[in-house]
Backbone of each chain as ProteinMPNN parsed JSONL, in Angstrom:
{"seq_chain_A": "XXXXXXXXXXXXXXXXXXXXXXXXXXXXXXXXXXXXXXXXXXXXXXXXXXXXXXXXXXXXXXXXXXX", "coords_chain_A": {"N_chain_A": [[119.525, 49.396, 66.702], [119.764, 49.343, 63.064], [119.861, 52.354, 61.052], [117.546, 53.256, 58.754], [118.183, 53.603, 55.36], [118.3, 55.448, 52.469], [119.119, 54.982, 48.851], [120.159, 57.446, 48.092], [121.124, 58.56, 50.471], [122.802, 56.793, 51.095], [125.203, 56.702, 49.564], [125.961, 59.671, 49.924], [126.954, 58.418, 52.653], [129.027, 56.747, 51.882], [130.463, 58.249, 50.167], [132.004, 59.823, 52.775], [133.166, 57.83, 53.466], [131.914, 55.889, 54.435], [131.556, 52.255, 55.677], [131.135, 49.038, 53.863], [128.806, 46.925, 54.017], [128.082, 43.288, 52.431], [126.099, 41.231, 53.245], [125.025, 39.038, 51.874], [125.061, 35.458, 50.629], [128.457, 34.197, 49.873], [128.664, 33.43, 47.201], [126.929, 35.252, 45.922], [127.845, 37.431, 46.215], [130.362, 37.618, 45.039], [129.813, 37.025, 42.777], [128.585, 39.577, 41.938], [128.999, 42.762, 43.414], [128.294, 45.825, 45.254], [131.197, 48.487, 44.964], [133.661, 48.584, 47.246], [132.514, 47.013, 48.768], [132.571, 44.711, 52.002], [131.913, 40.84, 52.463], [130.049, 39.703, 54.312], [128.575, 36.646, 55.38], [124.83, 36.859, 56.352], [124.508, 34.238, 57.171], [126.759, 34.078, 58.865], [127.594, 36.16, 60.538], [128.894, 36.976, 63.249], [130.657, 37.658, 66.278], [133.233, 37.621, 66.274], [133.809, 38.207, 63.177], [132.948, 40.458, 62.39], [134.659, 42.03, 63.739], [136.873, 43.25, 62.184], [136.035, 45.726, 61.044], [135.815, 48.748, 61.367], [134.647, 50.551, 63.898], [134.639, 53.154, 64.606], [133.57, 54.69, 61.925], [130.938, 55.002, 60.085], [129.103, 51.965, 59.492], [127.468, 50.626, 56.789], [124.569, 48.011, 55.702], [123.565, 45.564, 53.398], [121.012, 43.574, 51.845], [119.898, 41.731, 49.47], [117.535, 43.051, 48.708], [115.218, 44.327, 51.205], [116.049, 43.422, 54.333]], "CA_chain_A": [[118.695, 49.204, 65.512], [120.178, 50.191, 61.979], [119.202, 53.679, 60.406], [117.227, 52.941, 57.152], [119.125, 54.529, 54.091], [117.62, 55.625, 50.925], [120.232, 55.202, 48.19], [120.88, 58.692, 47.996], [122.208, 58.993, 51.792], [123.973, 55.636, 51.031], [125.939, 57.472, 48.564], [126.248, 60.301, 50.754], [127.906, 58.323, 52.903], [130.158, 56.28, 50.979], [131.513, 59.733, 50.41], [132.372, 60.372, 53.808], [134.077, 57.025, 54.391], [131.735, 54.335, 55.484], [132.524, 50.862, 55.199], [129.667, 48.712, 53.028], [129.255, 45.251, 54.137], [126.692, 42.683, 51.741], [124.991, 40.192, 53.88], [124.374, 37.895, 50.804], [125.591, 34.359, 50.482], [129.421, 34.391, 49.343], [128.618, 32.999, 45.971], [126.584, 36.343, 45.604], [129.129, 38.563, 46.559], [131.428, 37.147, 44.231], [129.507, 37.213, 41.164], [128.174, 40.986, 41.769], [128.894, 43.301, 44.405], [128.819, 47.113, 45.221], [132.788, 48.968, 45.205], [134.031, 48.411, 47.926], [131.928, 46.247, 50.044], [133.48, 43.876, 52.025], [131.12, 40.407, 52.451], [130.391, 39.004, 55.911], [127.123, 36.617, 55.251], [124.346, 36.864, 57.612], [124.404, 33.143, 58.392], [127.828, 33.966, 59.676], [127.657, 37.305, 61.422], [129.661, 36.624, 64.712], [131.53, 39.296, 66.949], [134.417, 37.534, 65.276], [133.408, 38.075, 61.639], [132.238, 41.947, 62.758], [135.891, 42.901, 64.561], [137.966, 43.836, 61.254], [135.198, 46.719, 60.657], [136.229, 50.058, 62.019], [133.349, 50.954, 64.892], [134.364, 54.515, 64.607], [133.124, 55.218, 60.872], [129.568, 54.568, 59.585], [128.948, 50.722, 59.023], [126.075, 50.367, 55.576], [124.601, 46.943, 55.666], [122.943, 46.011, 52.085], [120.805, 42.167, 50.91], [119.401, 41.702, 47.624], [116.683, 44.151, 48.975], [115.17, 44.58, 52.188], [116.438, 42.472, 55.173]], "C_chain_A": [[119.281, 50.031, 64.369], [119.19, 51.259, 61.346], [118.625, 53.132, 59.241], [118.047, 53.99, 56.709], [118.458, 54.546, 53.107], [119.216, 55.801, 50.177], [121.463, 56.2, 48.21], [121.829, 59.185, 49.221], [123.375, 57.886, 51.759], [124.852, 56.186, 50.018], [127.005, 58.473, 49.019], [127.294, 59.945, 51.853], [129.159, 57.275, 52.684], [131.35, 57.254, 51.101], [132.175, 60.176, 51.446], [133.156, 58.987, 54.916], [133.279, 55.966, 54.829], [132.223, 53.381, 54.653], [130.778, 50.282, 54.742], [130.045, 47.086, 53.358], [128.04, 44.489, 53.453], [126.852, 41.797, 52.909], [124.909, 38.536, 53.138], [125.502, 36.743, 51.25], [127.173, 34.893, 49.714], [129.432, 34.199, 47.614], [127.977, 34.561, 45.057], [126.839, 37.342, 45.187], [130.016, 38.677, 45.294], [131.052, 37.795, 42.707], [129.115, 39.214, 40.726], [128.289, 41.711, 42.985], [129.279, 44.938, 44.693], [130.519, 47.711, 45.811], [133.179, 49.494, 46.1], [133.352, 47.538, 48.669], [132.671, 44.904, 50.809], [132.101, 41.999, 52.545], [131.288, 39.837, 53.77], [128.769, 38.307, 56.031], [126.321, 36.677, 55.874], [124.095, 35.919, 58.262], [126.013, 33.12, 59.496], [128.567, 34.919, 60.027], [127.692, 36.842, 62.923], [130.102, 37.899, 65.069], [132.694, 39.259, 66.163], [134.524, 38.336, 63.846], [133.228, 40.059, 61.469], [133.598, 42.724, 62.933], [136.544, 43.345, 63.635], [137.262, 45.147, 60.748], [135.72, 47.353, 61.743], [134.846, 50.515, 62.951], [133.528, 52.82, 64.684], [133.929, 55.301, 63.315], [131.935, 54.213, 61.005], [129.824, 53.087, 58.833], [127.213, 50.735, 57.136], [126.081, 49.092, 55.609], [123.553, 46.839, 54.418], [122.414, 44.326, 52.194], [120.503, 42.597, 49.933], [118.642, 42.803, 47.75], [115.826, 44.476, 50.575], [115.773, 42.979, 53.297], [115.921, 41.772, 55.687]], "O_chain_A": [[119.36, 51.251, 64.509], [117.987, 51.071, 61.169], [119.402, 52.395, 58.634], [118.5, 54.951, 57.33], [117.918, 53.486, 52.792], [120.173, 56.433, 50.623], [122.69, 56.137, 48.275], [122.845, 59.877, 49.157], [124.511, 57.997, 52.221], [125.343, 55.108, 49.683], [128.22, 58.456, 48.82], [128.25, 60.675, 52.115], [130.12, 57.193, 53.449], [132.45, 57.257, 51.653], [133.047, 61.003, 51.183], [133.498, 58.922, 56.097], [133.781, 55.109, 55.557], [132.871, 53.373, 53.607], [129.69, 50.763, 55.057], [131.011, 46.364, 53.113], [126.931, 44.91, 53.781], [127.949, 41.772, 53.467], [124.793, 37.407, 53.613], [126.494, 36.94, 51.952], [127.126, 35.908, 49.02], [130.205, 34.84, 46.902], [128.366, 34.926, 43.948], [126.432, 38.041, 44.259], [130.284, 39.719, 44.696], [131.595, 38.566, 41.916], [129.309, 39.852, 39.691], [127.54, 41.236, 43.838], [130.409, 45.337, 44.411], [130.95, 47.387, 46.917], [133.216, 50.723, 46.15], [134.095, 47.299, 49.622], [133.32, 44.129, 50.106], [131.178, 42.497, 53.19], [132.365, 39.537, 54.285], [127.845, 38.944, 56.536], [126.949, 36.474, 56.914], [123.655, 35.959, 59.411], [126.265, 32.427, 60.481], [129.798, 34.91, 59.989], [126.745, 36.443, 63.601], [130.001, 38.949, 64.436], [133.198, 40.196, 65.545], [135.485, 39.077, 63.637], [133.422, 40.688, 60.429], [133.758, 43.835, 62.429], [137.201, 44.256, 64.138], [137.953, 45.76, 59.935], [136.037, 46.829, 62.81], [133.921, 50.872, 62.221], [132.56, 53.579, 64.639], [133.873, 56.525, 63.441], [131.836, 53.157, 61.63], [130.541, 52.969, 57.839], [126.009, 50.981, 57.199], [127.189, 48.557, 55.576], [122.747, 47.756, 54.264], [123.306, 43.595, 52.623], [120.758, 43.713, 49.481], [118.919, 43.706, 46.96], [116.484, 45.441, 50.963], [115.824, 41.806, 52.927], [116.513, 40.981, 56.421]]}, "seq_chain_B": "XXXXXXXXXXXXXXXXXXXXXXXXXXXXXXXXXXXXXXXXXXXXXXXXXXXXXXXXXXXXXXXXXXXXXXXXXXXXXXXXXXXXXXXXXXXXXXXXXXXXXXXXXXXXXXXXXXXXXXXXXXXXXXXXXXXXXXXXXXXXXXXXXX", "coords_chain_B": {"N_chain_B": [[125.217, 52.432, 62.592], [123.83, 51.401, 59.55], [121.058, 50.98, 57.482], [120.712, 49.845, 53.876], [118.164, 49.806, 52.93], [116.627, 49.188, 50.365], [118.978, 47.556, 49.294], [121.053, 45.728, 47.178], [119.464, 45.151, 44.896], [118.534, 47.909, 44.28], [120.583, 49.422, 43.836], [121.775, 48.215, 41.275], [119.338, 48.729, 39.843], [119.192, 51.332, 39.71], [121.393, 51.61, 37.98], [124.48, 52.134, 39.096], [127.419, 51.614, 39.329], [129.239, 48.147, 39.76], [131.063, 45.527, 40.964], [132.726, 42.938, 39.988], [131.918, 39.66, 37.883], [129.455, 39.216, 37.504], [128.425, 41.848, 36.603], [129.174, 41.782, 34.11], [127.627, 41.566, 31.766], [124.671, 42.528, 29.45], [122.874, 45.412, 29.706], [120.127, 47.512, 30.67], [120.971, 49.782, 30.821], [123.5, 50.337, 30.304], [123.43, 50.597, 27.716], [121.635, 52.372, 27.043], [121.346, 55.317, 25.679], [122.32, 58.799, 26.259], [122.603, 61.144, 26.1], [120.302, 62.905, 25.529], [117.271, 64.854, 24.854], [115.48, 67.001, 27.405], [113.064, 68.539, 28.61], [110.983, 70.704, 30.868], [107.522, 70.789, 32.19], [106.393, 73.509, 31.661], [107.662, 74.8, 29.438], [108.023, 76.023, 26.136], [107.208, 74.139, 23.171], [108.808, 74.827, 20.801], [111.027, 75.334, 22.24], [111.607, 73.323, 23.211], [111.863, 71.504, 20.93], [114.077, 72.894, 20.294], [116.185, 71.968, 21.401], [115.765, 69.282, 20.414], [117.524, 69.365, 18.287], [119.913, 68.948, 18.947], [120.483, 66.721, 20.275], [120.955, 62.881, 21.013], [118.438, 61.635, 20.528], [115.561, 61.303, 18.757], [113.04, 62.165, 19.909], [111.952, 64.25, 22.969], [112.466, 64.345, 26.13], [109.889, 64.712, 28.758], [109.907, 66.182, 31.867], [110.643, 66.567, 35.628], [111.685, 68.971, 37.936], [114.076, 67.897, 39.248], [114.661, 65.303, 37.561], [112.515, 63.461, 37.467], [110.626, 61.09, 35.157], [108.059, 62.714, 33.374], [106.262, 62.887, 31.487], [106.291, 62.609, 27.604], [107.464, 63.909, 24.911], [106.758, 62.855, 21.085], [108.8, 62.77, 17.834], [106.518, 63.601, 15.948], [105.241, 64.933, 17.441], [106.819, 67.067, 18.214], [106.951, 68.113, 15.907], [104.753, 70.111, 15.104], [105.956, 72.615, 16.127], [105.952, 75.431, 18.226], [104.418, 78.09, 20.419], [102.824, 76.428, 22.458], [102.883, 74.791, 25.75], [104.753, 72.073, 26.761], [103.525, 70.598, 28.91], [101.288, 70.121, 27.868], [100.768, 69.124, 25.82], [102.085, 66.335, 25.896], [102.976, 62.912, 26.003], [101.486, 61.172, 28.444], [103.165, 59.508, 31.231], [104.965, 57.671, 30.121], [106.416, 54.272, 28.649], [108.708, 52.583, 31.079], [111.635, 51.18, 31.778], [114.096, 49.713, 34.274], [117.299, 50.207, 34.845], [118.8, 47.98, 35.094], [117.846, 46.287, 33.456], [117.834, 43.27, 31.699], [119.159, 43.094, 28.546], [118.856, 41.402, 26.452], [116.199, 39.809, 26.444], [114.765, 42.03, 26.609], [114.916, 43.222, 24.005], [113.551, 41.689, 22.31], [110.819, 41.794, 23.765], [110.238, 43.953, 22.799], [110.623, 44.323, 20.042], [108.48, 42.404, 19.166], [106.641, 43.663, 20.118], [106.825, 45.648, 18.408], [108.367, 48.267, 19.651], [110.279, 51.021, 19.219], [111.964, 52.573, 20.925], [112.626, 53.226, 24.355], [112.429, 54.35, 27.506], [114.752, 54.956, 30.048], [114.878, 54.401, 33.182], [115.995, 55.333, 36.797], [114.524, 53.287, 39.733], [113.634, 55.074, 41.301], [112.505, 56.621, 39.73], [113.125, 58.617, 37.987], [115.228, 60.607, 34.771], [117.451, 58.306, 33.185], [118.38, 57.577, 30.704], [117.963, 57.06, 27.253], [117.095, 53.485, 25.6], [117.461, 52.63, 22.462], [116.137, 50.588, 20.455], [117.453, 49.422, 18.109], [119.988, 50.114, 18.358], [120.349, 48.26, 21.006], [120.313, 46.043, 19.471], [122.401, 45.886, 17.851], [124.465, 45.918, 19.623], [124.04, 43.477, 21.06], [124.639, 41.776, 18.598], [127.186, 42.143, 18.249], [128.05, 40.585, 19.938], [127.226, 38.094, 19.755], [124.841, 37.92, 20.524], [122.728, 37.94, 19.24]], "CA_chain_B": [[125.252, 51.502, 61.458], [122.535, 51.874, 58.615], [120.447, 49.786, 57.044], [120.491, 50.092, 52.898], [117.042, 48.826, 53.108], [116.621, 48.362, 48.991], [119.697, 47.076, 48.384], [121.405, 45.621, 45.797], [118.477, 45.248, 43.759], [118.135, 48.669, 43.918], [121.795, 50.173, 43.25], [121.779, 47.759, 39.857], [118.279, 49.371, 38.789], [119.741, 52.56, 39.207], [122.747, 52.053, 36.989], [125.606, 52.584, 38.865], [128.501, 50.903, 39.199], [129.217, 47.342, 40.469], [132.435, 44.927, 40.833], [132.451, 41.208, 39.557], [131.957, 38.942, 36.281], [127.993, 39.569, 37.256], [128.4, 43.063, 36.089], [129.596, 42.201, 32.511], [126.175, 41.735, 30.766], [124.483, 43.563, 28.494], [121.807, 45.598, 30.505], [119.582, 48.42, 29.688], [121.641, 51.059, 31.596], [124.486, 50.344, 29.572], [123.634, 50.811, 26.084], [120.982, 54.201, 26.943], [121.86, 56.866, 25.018], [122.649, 59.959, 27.46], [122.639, 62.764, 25.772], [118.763, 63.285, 25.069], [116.917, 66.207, 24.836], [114.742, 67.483, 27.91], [112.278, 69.891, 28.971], [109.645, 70.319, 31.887], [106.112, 70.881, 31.636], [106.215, 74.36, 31.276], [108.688, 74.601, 28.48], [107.202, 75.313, 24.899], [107.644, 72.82, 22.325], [109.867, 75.343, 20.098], [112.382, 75.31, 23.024], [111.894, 71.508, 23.268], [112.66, 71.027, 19.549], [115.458, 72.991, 19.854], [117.213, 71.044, 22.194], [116.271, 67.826, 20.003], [118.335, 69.191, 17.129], [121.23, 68.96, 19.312], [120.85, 65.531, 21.431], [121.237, 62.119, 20.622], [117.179, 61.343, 20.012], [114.68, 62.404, 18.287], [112.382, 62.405, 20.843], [111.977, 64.975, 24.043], [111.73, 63.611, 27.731], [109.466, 65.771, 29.876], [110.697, 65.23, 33.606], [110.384, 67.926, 36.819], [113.21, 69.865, 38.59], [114.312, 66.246, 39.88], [114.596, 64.738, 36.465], [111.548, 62.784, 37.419], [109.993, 61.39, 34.118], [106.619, 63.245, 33.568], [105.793, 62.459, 29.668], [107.183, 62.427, 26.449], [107.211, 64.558, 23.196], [107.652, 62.517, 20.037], [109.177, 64.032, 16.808], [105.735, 63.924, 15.454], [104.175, 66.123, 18.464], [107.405, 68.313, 18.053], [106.722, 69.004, 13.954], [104.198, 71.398, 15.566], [106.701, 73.44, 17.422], [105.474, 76.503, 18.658], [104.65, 78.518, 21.768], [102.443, 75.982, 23.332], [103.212, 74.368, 26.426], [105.231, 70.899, 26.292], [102.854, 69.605, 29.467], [99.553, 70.165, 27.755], [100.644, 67.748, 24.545], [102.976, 65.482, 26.022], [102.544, 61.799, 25.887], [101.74, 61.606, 29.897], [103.593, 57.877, 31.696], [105.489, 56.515, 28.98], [107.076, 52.936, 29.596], [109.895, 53.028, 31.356], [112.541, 50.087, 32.354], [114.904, 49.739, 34.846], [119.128, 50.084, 34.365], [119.499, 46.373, 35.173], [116.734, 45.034, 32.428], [119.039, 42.655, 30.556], [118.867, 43.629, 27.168], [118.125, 40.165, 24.972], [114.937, 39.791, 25.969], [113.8, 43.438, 26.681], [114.793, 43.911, 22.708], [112.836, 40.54, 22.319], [109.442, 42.259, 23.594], [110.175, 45.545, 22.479], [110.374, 43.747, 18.96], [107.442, 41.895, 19.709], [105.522, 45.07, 20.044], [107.015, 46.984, 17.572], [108.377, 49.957, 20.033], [111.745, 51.028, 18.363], [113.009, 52.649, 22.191], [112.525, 52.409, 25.625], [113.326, 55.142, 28.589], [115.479, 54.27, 31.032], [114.865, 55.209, 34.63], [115.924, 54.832, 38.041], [113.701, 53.224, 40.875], [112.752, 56.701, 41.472], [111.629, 57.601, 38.302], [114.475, 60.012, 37.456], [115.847, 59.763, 33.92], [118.856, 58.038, 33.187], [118.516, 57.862, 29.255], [116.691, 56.161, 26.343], [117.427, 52.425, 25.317], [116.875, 52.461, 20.942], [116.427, 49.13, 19.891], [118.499, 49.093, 17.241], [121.412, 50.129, 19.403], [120.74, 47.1, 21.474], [120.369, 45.111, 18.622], [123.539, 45.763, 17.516], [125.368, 45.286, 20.919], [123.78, 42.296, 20.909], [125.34, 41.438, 17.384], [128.65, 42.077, 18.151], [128.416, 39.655, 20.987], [126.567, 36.763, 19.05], [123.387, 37.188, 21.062], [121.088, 37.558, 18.348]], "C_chain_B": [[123.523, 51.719, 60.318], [122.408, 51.124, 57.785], [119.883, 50.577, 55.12], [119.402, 49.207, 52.662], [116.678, 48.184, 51.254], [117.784, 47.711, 48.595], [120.08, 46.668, 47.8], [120.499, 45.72, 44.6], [118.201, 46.392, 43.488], [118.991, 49.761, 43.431], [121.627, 49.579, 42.234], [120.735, 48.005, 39.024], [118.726, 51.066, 38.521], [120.893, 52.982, 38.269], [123.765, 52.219, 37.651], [126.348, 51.25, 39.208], [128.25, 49.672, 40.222], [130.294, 46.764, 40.387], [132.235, 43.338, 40.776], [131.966, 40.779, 38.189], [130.52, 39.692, 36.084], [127.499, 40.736, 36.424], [128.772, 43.422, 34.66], [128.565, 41.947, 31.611], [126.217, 42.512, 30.11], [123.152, 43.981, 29.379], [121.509, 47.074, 30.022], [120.717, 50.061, 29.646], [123.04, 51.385, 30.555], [124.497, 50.777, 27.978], [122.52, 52.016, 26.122], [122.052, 54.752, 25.909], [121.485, 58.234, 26.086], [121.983, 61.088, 27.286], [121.224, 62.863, 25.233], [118.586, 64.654, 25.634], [115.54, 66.027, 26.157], [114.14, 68.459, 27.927], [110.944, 69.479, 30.884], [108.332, 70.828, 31.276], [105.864, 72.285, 30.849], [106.509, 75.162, 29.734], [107.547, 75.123, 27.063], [107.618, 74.257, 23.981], [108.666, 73.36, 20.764], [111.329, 75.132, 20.704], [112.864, 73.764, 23.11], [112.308, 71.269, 22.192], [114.012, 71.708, 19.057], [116.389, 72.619, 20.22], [117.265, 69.525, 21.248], [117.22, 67.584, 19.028], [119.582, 69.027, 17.457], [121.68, 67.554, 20.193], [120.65, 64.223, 20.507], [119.908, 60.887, 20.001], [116.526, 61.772, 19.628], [113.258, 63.024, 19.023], [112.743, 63.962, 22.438], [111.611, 64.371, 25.288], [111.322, 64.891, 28.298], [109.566, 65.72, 31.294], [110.125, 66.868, 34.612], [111.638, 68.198, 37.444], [114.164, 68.753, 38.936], [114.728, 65.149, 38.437], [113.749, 63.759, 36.532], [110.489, 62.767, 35.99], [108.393, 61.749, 34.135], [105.311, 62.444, 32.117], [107.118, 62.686, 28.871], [106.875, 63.079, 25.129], [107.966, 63.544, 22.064], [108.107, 62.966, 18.99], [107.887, 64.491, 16.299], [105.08, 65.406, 16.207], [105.649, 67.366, 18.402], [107.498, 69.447, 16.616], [105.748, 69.986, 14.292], [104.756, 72.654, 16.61], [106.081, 74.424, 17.201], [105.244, 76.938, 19.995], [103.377, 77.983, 23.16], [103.043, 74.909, 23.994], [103.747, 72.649, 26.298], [104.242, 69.732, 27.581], [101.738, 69.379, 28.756], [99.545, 69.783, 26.714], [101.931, 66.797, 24.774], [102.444, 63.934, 26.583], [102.642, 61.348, 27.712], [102.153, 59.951, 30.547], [103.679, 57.495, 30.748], [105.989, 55.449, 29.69], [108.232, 53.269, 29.853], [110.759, 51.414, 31.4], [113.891, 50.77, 33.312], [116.155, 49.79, 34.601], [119.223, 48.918, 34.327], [118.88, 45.387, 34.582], [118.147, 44.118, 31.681], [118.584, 42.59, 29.537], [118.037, 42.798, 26.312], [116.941, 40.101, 24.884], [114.068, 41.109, 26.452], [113.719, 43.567, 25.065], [113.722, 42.771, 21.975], [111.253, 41.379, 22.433], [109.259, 43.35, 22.936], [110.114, 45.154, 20.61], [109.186, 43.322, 18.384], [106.349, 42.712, 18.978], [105.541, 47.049, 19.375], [107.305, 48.721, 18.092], [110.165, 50.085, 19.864], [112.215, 51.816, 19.832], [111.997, 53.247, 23.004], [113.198, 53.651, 26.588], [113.224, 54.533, 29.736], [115.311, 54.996, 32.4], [115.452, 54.351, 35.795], [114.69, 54.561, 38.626], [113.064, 53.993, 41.082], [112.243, 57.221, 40.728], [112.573, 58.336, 37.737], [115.169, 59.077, 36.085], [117.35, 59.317, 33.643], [118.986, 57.862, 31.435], [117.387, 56.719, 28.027], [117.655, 54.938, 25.842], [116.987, 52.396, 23.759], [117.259, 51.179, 20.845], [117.336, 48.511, 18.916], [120.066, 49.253, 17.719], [121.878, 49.12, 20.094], [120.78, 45.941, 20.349], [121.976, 44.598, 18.246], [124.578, 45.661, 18.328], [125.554, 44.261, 20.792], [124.715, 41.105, 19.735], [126.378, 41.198, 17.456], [129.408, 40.578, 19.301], [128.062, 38.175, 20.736], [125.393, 36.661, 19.881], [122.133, 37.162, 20.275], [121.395, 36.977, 16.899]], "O_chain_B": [[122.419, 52.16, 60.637], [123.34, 50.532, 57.241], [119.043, 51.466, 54.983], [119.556, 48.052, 52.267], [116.521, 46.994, 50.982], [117.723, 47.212, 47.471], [119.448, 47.132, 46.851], [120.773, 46.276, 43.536], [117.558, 46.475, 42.441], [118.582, 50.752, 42.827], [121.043, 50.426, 41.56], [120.779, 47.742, 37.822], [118.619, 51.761, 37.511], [121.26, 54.096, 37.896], [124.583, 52.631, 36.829], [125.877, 50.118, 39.314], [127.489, 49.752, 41.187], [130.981, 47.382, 39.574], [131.566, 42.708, 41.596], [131.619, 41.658, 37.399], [130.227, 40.436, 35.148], [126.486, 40.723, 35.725], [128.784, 44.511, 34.087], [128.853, 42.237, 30.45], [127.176, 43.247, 29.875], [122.397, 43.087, 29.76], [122.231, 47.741, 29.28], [121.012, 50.929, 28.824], [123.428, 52.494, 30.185], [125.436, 51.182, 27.292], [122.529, 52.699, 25.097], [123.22, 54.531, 25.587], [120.364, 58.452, 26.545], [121.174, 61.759, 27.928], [121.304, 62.9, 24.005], [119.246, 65.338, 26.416], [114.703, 65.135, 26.011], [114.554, 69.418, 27.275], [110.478, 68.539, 31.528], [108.157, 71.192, 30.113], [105.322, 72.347, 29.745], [105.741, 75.9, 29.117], [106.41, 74.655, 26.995], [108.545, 73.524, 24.327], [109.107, 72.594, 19.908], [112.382, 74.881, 20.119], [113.97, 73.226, 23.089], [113.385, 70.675, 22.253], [114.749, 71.453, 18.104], [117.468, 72.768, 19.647], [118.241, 68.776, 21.21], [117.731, 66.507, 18.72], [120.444, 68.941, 16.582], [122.797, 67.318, 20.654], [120.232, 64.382, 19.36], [120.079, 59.835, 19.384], [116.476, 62.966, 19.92], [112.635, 64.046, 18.739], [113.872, 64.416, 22.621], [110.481, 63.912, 25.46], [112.02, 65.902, 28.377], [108.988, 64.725, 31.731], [109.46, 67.844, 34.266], [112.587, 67.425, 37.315], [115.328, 69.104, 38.746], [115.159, 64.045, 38.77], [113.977, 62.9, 35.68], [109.789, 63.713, 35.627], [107.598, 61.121, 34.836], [104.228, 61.871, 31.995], [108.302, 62.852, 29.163], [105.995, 62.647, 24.385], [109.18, 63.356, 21.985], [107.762, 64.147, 19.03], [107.828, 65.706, 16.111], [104.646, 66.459, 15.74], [105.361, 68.551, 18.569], [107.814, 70.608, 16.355], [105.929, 70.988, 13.6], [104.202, 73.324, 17.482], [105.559, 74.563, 16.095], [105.801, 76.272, 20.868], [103.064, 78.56, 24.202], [103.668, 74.071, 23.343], [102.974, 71.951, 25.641], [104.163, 68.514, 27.427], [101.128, 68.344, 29.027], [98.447, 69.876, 26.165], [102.706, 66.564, 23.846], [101.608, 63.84, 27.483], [103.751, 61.215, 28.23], [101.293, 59.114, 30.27], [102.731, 56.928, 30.203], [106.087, 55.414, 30.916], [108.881, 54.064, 29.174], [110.125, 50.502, 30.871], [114.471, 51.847, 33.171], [116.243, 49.038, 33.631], [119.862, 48.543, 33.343], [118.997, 44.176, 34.771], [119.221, 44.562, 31.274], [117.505, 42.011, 29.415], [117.022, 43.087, 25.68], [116.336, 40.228, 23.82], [112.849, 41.096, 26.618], [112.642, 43.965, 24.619], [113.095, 43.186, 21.0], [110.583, 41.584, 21.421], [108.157, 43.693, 22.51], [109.416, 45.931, 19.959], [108.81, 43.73, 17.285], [105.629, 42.618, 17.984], [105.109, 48.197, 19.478], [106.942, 49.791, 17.604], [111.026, 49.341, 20.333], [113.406, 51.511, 19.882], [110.893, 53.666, 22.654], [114.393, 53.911, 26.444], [112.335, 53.909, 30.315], [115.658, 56.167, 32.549], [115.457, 53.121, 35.858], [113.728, 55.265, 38.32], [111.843, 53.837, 41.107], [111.539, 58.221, 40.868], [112.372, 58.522, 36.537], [115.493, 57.893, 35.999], [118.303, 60.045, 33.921], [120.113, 58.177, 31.054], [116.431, 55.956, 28.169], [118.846, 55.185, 25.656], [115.81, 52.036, 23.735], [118.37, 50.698, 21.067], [117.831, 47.384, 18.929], [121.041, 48.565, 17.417], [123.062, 48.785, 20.151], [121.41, 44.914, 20.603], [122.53, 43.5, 18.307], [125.659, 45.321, 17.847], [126.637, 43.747, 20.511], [125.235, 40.019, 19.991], [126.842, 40.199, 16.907], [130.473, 39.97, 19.407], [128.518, 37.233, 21.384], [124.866, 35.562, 20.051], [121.025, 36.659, 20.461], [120.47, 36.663, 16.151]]}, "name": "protein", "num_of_chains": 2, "seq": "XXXXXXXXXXXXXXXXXXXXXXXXXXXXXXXXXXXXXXXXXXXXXXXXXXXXXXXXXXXXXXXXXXXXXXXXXXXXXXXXXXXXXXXXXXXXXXXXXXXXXXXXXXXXXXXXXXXXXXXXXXXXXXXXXXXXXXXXXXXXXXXXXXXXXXXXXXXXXXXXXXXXXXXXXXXXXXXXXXXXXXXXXXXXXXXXXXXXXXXXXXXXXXXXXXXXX"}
């Protein structure tokens, strides 16, 4: 089960290296998206789609607003 | 793994940074003015007006250790400077807006209703700066939106 994050720890760990993945539709992504995130949407969250993410640093998962 | 439970909607009210065309608007966050003058409650309103002679409004934001906005001194309530307290005549929940208002039609109501500027906050309340209407006006101008 993912940790909730309040901005401020999402920040926190930005700083320390995690990886930021949006959720949103690709069209989403495109038009606006936080620096660095990389997009993987949630209709097409597979193991596949998951494996280029580093398991040993902190994953952040972000939608428009809650999930 | 951790779950940015407000997100996006809630990094683009806070102002910071984003990557894509989406991000080239005109939005409130962007055209604030920064450099304003604070105080907290305790503060008197001599110390508060002496910070306004040096910041970029004429106004005073009253906020808490947190820069959480509290009230607001306007120049009028600071023409009485002296050594009473800036909580116990400060205009208490002014309006605020979000970083990611888009400007046209915030300057649209704010026109409307005759309020020449606008503080800018994060989600949290914390200030991030004041929006003067005429500032956005003239953004606006340069871009052909009004």
């Amino acid at each position: 089960v993912p940790t909730p994050a309040h901005r401020d720890r999402v920040r926190e760990l930005l700083g320390t290296g995690a990886q930021l993945v949006e959720v949103l539709p690709a069209h989403e992504y495109d038009d606006e998206h936080l620096p660095g995130a990389v997009n993987i949407p949630l209709k097409r969250m597979t193991p596949e789609a998951v494996a280029g993410l580093d398991q040993g640093r902190p994953i952040v998962v972000y939608c428009w607003d809650s999930l | 793994v951790y779950d940015y439970v407000a997100g996006k909607a809630d990094w683009l009210a806070a102002g910071l940074a984003t990557v894509g065309p989406g991000s080239a608007g005109y939005r409130a966050g962007a055209v604030a003015r920064q450099g304003i003058a604070t105080c907290e409650t305790e503060e008197t309103l001599a110390d508060a007006g002496g910070r306004v002679a040096d910041s970029d409004w004429t106004g005073c934001v009253v906020v808490n250790s947190v820069r959480v906005v509290l009230g607001v001194l306007g120049a009028e309530d600071l023409a009485a400077a002296g050594e009473v307290a800036a909580g116990s005549v400060m205009r208490i929940g002014p309006p605020t807006v979000r970083a990611n208002e888009e400007v046209a039609p915030l300057v649209e109501r704010m026109a409307a209703r005759a309020i020449d500027s606008i503080l800018v906050t994060d989600p949290d309340g914390r200030l991030l700066g004041v929006m003067v209407r005429a500032d956005a006006e003239a953004a606006l101008a340069r871009v052909g939106g009004l």
